[in-house]
N, C-alpha and C positions, 0 to 999 in steps of 0.2 A: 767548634760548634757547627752543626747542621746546618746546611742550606734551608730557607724556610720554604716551604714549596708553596706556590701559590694558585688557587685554583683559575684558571682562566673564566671571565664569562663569555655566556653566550659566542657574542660580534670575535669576538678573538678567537674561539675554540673554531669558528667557520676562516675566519681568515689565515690560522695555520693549517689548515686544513687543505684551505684553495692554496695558498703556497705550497704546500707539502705535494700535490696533486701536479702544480705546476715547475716544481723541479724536477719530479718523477718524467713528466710528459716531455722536459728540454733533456732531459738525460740521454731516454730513451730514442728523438732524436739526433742523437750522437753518435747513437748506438754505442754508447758507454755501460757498463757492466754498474752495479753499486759499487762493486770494488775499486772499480775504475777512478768514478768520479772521489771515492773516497778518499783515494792516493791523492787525486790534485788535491783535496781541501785541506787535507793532514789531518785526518780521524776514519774512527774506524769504517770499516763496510755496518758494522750495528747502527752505528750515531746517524748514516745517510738516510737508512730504512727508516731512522726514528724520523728523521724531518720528512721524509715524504709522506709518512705516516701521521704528519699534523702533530707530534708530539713536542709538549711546550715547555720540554727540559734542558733544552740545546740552545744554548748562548747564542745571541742574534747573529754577531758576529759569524759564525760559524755557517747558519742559516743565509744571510744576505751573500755571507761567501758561494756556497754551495748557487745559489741563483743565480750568481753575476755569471758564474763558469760556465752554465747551464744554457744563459739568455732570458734569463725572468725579466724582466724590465720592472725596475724596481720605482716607489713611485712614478711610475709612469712612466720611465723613458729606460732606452739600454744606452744614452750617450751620458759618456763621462762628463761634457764640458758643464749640459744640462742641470747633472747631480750637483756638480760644484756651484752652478749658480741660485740652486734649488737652497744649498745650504749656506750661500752666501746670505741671500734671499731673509733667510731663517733668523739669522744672526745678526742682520742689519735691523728688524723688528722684535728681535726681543731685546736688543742696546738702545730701544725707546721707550723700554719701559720700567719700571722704579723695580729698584734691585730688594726693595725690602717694601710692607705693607705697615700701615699701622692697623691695629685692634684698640683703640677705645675702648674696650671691658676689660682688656688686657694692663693697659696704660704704656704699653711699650711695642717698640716696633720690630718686627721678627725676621730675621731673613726669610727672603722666598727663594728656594729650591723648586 
């Protein structure tokens, strides 16, 4: 089965946008080729063009990669320690809150994803 493609709105179509703008501008100074930076990520010199290019087909993974090499400073910061406590952070507040909701019209309680 096919990928479902999904259309991005608005706030997202500008925010891969300004990322894609801003790996382009850490590439450049590196004075890295696309090909270049492509080789470090492990994909092609097409897939780099496509993130600078704001295109929202390319797995995040791949994208947050492509930055971190570059120096995008990702929510906010380029310090690793930072990240980790950003996602610590993350995970200590959502272990406070109820793992399933109930629905009353429903009569039964769902997991929350």
């Amino acid at each position: 089965m096919a990928k479902k493609q999904v259309r991005p709105v608005p706030v997202a179509r500008d925010a891969l946008a300004t990322l894609g703008l801003q790996i382009r501008q850490g590439r450049h100074a590196r004075n890295w080729t696309a090909a270049e930076l492509a080789d470090r990520v492990g994909v092609s010199q097409r897939t780099v063009l496509a993130i600078e290019g704001g295109a929202a087909g390319t797995a995040i993974g791949t994208v947050f990669t492509a930055a971190a090499l570059v120096g995008v400073p990702l929510f906010g910061t380029t310090d690793k320690a930072e990240l980790a406590r950003l996602r610590r952070r993350g995970e200590e507040r959502l272990a406070l809150i109820a793992s399933r909701v109930y629905h009353p019209e429903h009569g039964a309680p769902d997991a929350d994803f």
